[in-house]
C-alpha positions as CSV (number, residue, x, y, z in Angstrom):
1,X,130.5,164.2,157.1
2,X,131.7,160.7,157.6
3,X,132.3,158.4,153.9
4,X,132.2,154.5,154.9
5,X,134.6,153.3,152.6
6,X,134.8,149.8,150.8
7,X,138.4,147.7,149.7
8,X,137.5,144.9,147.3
9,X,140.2,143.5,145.9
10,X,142.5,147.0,146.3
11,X,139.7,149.3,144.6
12,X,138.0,151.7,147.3
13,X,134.8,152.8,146.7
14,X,133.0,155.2,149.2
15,X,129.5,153.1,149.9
16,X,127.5,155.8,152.1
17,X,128.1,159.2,153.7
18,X,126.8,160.2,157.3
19,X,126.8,162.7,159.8
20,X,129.2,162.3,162.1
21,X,126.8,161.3,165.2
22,X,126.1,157.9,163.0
23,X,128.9,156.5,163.0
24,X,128.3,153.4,165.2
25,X,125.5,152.9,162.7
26,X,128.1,153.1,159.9
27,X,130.1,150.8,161.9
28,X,127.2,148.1,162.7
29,X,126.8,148.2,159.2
30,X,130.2,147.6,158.1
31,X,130.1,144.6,160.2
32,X,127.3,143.1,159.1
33,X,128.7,143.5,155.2
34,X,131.4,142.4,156.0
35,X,129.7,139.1,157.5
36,X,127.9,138.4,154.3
37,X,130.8,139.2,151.8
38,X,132.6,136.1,153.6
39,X,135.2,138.4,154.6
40,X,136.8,139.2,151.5
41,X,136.3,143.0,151.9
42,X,137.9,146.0,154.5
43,X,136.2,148.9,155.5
44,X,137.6,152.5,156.6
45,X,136.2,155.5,157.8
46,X,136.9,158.4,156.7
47,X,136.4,162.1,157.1
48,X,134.7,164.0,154.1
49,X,137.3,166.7,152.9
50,X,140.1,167.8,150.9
51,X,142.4,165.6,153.9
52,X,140.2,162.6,153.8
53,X,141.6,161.8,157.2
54,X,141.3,158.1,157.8
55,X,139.3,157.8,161.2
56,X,139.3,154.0,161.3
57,X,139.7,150.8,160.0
58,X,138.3,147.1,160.0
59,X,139.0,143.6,158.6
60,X,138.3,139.8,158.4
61,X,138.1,137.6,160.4
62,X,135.9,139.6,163.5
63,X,135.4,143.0,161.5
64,X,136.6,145.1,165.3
65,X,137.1,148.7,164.5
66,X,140.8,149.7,165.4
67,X,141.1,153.6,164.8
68,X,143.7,156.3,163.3
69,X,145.4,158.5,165.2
Protein backbone atom coordinates (compact mmCIF):
# COMPACT_ATOMS: atom_id res chain seq x y z
CA UNK A 1 0.00 0.00 0.00
CA UNK A 2 0.74 3.62 -0.82
CA UNK A 3 -0.33 6.48 2.31
CA UNK A 4 -0.69 10.06 0.46
CA UNK A 5 0.57 12.08 3.11
CA UNK A 6 -0.42 15.79 4.14
CA UNK A 7 2.18 18.68 5.90
CA UNK A 8 0.15 21.58 7.17
CA UNK A 9 1.88 23.71 9.07
CA UNK A 10 4.62 20.76 10.21
CA UNK A 11 1.82 18.18 11.33
CA UNK A 12 1.52 15.10 8.79
CA UNK A 13 -1.43 13.44 8.58
CA UNK A 14 -1.86 10.36 6.12
CA UNK A 15 -5.18 11.59 3.95
CA UNK A 16 -5.79 8.32 1.85
CA UNK A 17 -4.19 4.82 1.23
CA UNK A 18 -3.99 3.14 -2.24
CA UNK A 19 -2.65 0.33 -4.05
CA UNK A 20 0.30 0.88 -5.49
CA UNK A 21 -0.92 0.88 -9.28
CA UNK A 22 -2.92 4.31 -8.21
CA UNK A 23 -0.49 6.26 -7.62
CA UNK A 24 -0.70 8.84 -10.50
CA UNK A 25 -4.23 9.10 -9.22
CA UNK A 26 -2.88 9.84 -5.77
CA UNK A 27 -0.63 12.15 -7.37
CA UNK A 28 -3.41 14.07 -9.63
CA UNK A 29 -5.02 14.40 -6.62
CA UNK A 30 -2.38 15.89 -4.56
CA UNK A 31 -2.11 18.48 -7.16
CA UNK A 32 -5.32 19.44 -7.35
CA UNK A 33 -5.34 19.92 -3.26
CA UNK A 34 -2.69 21.50 -3.37
CA UNK A 35 -4.29 24.06 -5.94
CA UNK A 36 -7.12 24.82 -3.76
CA UNK A 37 -5.27 25.09 -0.32
CA UNK A 38 -3.36 28.15 -2.02
CA UNK A 39 -0.31 26.33 -1.67
CA UNK A 40 0.15 26.34 1.90
CA UNK A 41 0.41 22.52 2.13
CA UNK A 42 3.28 19.56 0.91
CA UNK A 43 2.43 16.21 0.09
CA UNK A 44 4.60 12.89 0.25
CA UNK A 45 4.19 9.54 -0.64
CA UNK A 46 4.90 7.04 1.22
CA UNK A 47 5.12 3.25 1.42
CA UNK A 48 2.74 1.56 4.05
CA UNK A 49 5.10 -0.31 6.59
CA UNK A 50 7.08 -0.52 9.62
CA UNK A 51 9.94 1.58 7.11
CA UNK A 52 7.43 4.11 5.83
CA UNK A 53 9.89 4.67 3.04
CA UNK A 54 9.35 8.08 1.53
CA UNK A 55 8.61 7.47 -2.31
CA UNK A 56 8.12 11.08 -3.22
CA UNK A 57 7.53 14.42 -2.55
CA UNK A 58 5.72 17.74 -3.75
CA UNK A 59 5.33 21.45 -2.95
CA UNK A 60 4.15 25.04 -3.85
CA UNK A 61 4.32 26.82 -6.23
CA UNK A 62 3.68 24.00 -9.38
CA UNK A 63 3.05 20.91 -6.98
CA UNK A 64 5.76 18.58 -9.63
CA UNK A 65 6.49 15.25 -7.99
CA UNK A 66 10.41 14.97 -7.39
CA UNK A 67 10.94 11.37 -5.97
CA UNK A 68 13.25 9.50 -3.12
CA UNK A 69 15.78 7.43 -3.80
Amino acid sequence: MIKLQVNNSGARKDIVSSAPDKVDTLKSAASQLGSVAAGHVKFRLVEAGTLGRVLGYSEAPDFAWSTCQ
